[in-house]
C-alpha positions in Angstrom: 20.2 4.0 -45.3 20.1 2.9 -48.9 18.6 4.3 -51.9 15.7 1.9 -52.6 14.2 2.1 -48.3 14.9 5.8 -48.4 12.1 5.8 -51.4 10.4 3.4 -49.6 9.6 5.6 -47.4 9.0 8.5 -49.2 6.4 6.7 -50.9 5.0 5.2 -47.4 4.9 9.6 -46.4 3.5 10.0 -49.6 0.9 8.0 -49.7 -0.1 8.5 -46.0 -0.5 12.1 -46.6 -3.0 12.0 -48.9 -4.6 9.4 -47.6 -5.2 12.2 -44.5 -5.6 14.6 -46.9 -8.4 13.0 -48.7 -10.4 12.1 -45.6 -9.8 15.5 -43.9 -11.5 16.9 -47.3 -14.2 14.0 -47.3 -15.0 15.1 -43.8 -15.3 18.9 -44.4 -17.6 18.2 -47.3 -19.7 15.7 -44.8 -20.1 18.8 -42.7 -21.0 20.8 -45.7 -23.4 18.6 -47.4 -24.1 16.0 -45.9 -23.5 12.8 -48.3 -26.4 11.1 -46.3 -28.8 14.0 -47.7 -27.9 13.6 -51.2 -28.0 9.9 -51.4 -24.7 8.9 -51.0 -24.4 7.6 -47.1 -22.2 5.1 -47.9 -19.4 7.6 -48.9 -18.5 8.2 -44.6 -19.6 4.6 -43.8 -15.9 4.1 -41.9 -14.9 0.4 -43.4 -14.3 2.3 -46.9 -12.0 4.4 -45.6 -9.7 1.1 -45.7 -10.3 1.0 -49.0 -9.9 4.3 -49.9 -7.0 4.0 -48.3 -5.8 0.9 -49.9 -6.3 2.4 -53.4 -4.4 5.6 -52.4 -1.3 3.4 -51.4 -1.6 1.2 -54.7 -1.6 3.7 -56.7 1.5 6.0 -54.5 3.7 3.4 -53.6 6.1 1.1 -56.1 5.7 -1.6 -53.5 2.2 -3.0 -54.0 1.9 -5.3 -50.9 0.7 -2.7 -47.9 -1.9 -1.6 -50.8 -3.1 -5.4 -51.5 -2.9 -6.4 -48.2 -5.6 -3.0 -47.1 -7.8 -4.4 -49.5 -7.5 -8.0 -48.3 -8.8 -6.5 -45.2 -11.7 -4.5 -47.1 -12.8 -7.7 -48.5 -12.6 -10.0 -45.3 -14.2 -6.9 -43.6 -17.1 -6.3 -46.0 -17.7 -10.3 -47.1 -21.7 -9.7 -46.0 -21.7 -6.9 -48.6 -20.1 -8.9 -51.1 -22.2 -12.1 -50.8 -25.1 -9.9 -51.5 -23.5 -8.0 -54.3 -23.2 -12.0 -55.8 -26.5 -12.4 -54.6 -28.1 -14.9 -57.4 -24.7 -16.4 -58.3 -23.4 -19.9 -57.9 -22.6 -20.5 -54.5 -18.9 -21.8 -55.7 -18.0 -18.3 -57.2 -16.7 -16.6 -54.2 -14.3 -19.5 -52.4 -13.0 -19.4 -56.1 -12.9 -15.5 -56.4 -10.9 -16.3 -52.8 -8.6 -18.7 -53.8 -7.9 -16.8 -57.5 -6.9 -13.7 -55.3 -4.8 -15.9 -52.6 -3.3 -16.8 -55.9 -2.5 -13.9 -57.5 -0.9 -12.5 -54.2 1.0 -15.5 -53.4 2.7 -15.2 -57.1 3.4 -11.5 -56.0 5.0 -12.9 -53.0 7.0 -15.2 -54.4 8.7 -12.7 -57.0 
């Protein structure tokens, strides 16, 4: 196996570990306090635990594209939450915040 998949893969470990890691702590502080109680029910809402995991393997892994591709997901996942977040904005802004994105990654791609 050569040098740059055995890292590869260290950083794929890596990064899956603490991705476990963080949600087996986020659900033994659920249990403890309850992040619905204090305000914060959105903390266990299951879609963002793809993008908690997505900004766990950006940050761990050299190789960006499993990380961008997570939030991809997120973002197709969540698109009600983020047309409301836009709310009051032009109606053009998110096919262009879509195609500046598809953009952006196809560059990466392309490297």
């Amino acid at each position: 196996m050569s040098a740059v998949k055995a890292n590869n893969n260290r950083d794929t470990y890596k990064a899956t570990a603490v991705t476990l890691m963080v949600l087996g702590v986020l659900y033994l502080v659920d249990k403890l306090i309850h992040f619905s109680a204090i305000g914060l029910p959105w903390v266990m809402n299951k879609d963002n635990f793809l993008l908690y995991t997505a900004v766990i393997f950006l940050f761990l892994k050299r190789d960006k594209s499993v990380g961008l591709v997570l939030i991809g997901l997120w973002l197709v996942m969540n698109i009600g939450l983020i047309v409301a977040l836009l709310g009051s904005m032009s109606a053009y802004l998110l096919p262009l915040a879509l195609l500046i994105i598809g953009g952006i990654l196809y560059l990466i791609s392309t490297r």
